[in-house]
C-alpha positions as CSV (number, residue, x, y, z in Angstrom):
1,X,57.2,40.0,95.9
2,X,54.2,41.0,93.9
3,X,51.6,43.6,95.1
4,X,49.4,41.6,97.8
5,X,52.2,39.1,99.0
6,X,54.3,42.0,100.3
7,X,55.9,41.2,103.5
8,X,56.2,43.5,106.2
9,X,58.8,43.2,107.8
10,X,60.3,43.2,111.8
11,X,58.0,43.1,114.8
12,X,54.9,41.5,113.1
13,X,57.2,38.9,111.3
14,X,58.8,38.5,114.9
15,X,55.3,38.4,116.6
16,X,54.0,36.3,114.0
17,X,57.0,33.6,113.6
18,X,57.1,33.3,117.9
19,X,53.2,32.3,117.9
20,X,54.3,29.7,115.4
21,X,57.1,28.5,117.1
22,X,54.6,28.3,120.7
23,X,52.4,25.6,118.1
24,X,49.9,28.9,117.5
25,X,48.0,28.9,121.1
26,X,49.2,30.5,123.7
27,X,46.8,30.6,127.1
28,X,47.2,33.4,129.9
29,X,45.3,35.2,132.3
30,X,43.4,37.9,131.0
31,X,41.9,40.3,133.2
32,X,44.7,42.4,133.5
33,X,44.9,45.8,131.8
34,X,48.2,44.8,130.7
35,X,47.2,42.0,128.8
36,X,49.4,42.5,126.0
37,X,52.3,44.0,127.6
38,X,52.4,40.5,129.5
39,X,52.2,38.4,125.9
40,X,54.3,40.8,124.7
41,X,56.7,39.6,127.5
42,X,55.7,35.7,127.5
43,X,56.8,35.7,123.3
44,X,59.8,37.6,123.7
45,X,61.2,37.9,128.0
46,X,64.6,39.4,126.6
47,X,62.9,42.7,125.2
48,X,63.5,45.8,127.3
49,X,60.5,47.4,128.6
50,X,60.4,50.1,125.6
51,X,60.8,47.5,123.2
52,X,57.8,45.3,124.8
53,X,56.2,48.3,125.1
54,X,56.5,48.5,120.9
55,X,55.5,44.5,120.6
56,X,52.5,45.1,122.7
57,X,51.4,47.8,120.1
58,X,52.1,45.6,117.7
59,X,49.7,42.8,119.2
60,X,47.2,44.8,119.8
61,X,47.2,45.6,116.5
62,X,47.9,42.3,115.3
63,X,44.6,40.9,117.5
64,X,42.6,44.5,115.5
65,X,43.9,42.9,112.0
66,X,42.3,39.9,113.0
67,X,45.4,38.0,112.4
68,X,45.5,37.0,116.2
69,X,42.1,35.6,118.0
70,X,41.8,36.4,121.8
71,X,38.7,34.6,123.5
72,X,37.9,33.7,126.8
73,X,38.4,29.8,127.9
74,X,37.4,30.2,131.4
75,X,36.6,33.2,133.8
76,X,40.1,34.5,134.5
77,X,42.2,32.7,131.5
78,X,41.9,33.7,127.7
79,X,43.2,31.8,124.2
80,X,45.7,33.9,122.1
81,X,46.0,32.0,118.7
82,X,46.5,32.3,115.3
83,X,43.6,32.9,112.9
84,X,43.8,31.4,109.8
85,X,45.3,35.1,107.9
86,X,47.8,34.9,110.5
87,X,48.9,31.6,109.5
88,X,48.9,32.3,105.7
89,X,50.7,35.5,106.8
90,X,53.3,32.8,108.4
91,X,53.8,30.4,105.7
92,X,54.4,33.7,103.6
93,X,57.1,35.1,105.8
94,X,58.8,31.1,106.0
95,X,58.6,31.3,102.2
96,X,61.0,34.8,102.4
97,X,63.3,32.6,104.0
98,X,63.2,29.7,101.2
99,X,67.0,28.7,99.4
100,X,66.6,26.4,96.3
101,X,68.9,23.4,97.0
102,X,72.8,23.5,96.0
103,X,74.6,20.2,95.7
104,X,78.3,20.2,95.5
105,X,78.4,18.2,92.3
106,X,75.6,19.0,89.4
107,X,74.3,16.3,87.8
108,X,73.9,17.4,84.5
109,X,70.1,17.7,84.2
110,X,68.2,20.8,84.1
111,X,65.1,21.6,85.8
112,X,62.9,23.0,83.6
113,X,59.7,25.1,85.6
114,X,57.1,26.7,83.5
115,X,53.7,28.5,84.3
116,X,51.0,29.0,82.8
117,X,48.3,30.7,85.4
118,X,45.2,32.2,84.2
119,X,45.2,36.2,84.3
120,X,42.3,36.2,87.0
121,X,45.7,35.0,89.3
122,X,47.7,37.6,88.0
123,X,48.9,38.6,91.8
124,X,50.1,35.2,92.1
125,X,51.8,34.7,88.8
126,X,53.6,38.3,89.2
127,X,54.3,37.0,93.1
128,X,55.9,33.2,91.5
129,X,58.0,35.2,88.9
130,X,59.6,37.3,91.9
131,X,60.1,34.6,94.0
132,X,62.2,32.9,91.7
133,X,63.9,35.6,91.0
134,X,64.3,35.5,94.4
135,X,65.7,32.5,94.7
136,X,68.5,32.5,92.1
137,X,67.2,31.1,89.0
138,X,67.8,31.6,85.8
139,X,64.7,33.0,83.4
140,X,64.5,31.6,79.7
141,X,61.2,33.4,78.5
142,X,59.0,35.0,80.6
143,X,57.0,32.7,81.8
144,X,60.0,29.8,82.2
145,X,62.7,29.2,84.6
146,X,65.8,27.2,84.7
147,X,67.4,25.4,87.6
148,X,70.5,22.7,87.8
149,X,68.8,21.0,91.0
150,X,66.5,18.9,92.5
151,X,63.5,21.2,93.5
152,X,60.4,19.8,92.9
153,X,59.4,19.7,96.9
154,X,60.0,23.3,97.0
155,X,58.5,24.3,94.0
156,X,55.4,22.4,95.1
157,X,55.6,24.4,98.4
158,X,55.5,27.7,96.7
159,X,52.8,26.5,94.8
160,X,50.5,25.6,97.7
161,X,51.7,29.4,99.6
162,X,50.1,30.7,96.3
163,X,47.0,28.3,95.8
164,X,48.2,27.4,92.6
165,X,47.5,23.8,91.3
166,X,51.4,22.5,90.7
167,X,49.3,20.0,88.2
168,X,47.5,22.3,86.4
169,X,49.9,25.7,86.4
170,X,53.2,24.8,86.8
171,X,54.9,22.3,84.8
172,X,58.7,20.4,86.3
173,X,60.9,19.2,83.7
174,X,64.0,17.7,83.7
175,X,66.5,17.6,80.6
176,X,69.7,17.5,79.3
177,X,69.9,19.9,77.4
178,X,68.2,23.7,76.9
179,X,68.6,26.8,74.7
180,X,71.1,29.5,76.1
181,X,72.5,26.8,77.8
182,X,75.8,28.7,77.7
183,X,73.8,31.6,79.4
184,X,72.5,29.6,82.0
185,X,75.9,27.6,82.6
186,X,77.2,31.2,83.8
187,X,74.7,32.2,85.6
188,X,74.9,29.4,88.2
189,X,78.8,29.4,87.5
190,X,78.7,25.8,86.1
191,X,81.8,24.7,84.2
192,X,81.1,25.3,80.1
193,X,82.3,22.4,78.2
C-alpha cells in the first residue's frame, strides 16, 4: 500500500480487529494497576502470560496513539473504545483482507475501472493503484484496470476506505470487448478464442 495506508502488522491488527469484533466498547473495572494486563486478557484469554504481557504494551500504546479512548463511566468501571483513527485503522486492515469475486463461469464482459483523482490525493491514488494490484487485476494504462467480474460493491468499498468520490474519481465500465484483450485473457487464465 502507498506511503500513509501502510499497515502494521500482528498485535495492533490483533488488538485492533478483537475491539471490532467486541462491537468497539468494552467496559471493565479500572482502578487496578493492571488495567491493561486484564484487557489484554479479556480480548485475548488464550495468550500466555508473556504474550499478554506483549498485548498489554501494545494497548497501552495503542490508548497513547489515541487509537483507543479509556474514560471513566462510574467510580470503579471505565470505557475502552475505539476512537474514530482506530476505526479507520480497522476498515484499513479489513481492506488487506479484501478478494475481488471469482465466479466459476465468466460472462464475457469486462469491467473496466478508471481513475482520475486530483494530485492533492496523490497518497490515495498511489494507495488504489496498489490495492488493485493487490487484488489481482490486470492494468491497461496507468491509471486503468481490467477485471472479468462483478465488482462494483467492492470497488465502491475501497473507495469510501480512501474518501474518494466513486462518482467523481473512479469510473465502472462494463464491455465486451478491450485492447490487449489477449493479454488480459492470460492473465486471469481465461480461455483465448
Amino acid at each position: 500500500m502507498a506511503r500513509g495506508y501502510i499497515l502494521n502488522r500482528g498485535k495492533t491488527r490483533d488488538i485492533l480487529l478483537g475491539f471490532a469484533a467486541l462491537g468497539g466498547i468494552i467496559a471493565l473495572p479500572g482502578a487496578s494497576r493492571f488495567f491493561y494486563s486484564e484487557l489484554a486478557k479479556l480480548l485475548d484469554g488464550r495468550d500466555p502470560a508473556k504474550e499478554r504481557a506483549i498485548r498489554a504494551r501494545r494497548l497501552k500504546d495503542l490508548a497513547n496513539r489515541r487509537l483507543i479512548s479509556i474514560r471513566d463511566i462510574s467510580g470503579s468501571k471505565v470505557e475502552v473504545s475505539l476512537t474514530g483513527a482506530g476505526k479507520k485503522l480497522v476498515k484499513l486492515y479489513e481492506l488487506d483482507k479484501m478478494e475481488l469475486p471469482k465466479p466459476p463461469k465468466w460472462d464475457k464482459k469486462w469491467r473496466v475501472i478508471t481513475y482520475d483523482i486530483p494530485q492533492k490525493n496523490r497518497k490515495a491514488s498511489m494507495a488504489l493503484s496498489a490495492k488493485f494490484h493487490q487484488l489481482g487485476m490486470f492494468r491497461l494504462q496507468k491509471s486503468i484496470w481490467i477485471y472479468p467480474h462483478e465488482c462494483r460493491d467492492e470497488i465502491d468499498a475501497i473507495c469510501a476506505i480512501f474518501e474518494l468520490d466513486p462518482e467523481e474519481h473512479v469510473m465502472y465500465l462494463v464491455t465486451d470487448r478491450i485492447p490487449r484483450e489477449t493479454d488480459a485473457r492470460e492473465h486471469f487464465d481465461l480461455a483465448i478464442d
